[in-house]
C-alpha positions in Angstrom: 9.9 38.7 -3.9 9.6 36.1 -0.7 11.6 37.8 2.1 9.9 35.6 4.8 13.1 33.7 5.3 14.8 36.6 5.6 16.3 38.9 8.8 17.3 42.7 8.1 20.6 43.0 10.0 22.9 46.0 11.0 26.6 44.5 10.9 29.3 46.9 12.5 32.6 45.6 11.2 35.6 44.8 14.1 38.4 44.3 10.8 40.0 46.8 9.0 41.1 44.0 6.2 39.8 45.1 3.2 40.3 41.4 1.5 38.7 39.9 4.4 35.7 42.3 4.3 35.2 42.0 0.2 34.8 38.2 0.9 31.9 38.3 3.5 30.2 41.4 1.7 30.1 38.6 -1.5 29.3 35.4 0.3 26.6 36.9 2.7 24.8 39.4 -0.3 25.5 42.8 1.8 25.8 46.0 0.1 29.1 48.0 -0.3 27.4 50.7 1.4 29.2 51.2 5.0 28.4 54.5 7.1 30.8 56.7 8.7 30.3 54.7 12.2 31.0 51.9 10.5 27.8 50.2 10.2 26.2 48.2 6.7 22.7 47.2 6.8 21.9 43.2 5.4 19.8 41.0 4.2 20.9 37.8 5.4 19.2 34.7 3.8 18.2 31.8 6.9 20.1 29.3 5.6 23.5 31.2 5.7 22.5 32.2 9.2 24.6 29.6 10.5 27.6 30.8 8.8 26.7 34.3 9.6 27.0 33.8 13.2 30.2 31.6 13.1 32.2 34.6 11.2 30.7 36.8 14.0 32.3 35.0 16.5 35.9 34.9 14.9 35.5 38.4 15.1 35.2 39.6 11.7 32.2 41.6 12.8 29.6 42.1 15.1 25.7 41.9 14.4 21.8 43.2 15.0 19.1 42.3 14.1 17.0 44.8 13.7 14.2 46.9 11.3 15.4 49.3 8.8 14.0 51.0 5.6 16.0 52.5 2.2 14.6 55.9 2.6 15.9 56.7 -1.3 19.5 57.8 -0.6 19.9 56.8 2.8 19.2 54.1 4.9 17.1 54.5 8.5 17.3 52.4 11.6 
């Protein structure tokens, strides 16, 4: 597997819209898995970088990009 073009990202999600955040979890690959802060770590493809960024600035969420590992159950940044 090629993740070159790839950037790990830690979104923290500014909607509580549960329709809205189904949609982006869907179109942008991220995993159901949200912590109790109310963070879900990414993969985010560079071509829907773009896109990414755009929907951050509506609002829908905000964005790092930063290192993280699956450490089996859990995930570590």
């Amino acid at each position: 597997m090629d993740i070159s073009n790839e950037t790990k990202v830690i979104i923290h999600w500014h909607t509580k819209d549960e329709e809205a955040i189904r949609l982006i979890r869907e179109r942008f690959g991220i995993p159901k898995y949200t912590t109790v802060n109310g963070y879900s770590p990414g993969v985010l493809k560079s071509e829907d970088r773009e896109m990414f960024e755009e929907t951050a600035r509506r609002g829908y969420f905000s964005f790092m990009c930063v290192e993280w590992t699956y450490n089996g159950a859990t995930y570590s940044w």
